[in-house]
C-alpha positions as CSV (number, residue, x, y, z in Angstrom):
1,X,176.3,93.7,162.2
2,X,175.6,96.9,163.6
3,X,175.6,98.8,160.3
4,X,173.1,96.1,158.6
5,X,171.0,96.9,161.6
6,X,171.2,100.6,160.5
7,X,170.5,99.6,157.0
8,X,167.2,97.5,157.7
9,X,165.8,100.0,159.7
10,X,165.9,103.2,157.7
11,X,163.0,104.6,156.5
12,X,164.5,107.6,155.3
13,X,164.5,106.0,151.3
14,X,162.3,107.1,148.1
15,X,159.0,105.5,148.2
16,X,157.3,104.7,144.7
17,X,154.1,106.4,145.0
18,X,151.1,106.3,142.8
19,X,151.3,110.2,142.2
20,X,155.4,109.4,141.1
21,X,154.1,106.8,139.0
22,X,151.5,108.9,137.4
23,X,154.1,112.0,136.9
24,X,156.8,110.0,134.9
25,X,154.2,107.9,133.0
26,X,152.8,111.6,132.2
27,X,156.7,112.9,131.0
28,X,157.3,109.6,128.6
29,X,154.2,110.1,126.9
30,X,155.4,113.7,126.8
31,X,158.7,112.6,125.4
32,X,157.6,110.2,122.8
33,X,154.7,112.7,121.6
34,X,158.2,115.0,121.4
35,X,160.4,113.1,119.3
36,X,157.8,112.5,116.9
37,X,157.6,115.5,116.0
38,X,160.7,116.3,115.8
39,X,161.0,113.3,113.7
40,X,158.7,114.8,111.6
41,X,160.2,117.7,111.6
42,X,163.4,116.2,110.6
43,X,161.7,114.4,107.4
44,X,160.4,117.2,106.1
45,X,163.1,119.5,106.2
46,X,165.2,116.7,104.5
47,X,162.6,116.3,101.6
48,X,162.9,120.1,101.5
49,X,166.3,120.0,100.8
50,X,165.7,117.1,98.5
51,X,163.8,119.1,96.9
52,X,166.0,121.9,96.4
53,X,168.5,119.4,94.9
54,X,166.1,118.2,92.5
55,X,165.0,121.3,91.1
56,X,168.6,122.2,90.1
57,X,168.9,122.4,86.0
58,X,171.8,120.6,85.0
59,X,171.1,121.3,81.1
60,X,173.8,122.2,79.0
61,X,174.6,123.1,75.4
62,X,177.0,124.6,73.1
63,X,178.0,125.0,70.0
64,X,181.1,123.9,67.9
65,X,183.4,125.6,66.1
66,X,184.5,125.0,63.0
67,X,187.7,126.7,61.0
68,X,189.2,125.7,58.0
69,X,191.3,123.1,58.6
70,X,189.4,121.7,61.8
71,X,186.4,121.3,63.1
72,X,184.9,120.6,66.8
73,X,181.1,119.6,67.4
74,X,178.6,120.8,69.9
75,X,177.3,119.0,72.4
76,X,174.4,119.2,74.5
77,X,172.1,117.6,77.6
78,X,168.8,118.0,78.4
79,X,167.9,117.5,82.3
80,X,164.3,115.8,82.6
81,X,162.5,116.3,85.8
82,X,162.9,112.9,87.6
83,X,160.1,111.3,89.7
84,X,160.7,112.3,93.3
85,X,162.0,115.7,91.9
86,X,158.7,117.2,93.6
87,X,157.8,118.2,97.4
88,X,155.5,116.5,99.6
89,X,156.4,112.8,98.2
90,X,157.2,111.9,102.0
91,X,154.3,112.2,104.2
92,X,154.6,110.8,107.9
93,X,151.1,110.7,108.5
94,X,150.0,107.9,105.9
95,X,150.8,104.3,106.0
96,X,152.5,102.3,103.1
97,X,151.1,103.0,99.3
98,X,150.3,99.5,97.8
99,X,151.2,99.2,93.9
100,X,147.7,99.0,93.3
101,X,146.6,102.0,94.3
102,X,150.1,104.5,93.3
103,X,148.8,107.3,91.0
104,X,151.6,106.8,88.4
């Protein structure tokens, strides 16, 4: 009983304060203004790399060859740029894009 005794009458404990309060809701705000922008961050240098991707040429062509007792045809493929092939398709700062009002 004696150490319940010493339990209920220590004052020695953290005290929720109004300045605590107002110092952690201060740092959460902080942290979710952080992440984001990092999220942001993140996006964009994904569409970048997207991007890149996109912008490769995968074209190809040559030529057959043709002897006298065989002959092998060319082939060829022409890459077209695709839709999304562009940067800045992903922005974080505007809300959905209703069919109506898509530029395409």
């Amino acid at each position: 009983m004696n150490l319940c005794t010493q339990l209920f009458r220590d004052e020695a404990g953290f005290i929720v304060s109004a300045e605590l309060v107002l110092v952690s809701t201060i740092a959460v705000i902080g942290l979710v203004v952080g992440l984001t922008e990092v999220s942001n961050g993140v996006n964009q240098e994904l569409e970048d790399v997207g991007a890149a991707i996109g912008s490769v040429n995968q074209s190809f062509h040559y030529q057959g060859v043709t002897s006298c007792k065989a002959r092998f045809v060319g082939s060829s493929f022409k890459d077209h740029a695709d839709e999304a092939d562009s940067e800045n398709d992903i922005s974080c700062n505007l809300g959905p894009v209703s069919e109506d009002n898509c530029p395409n």
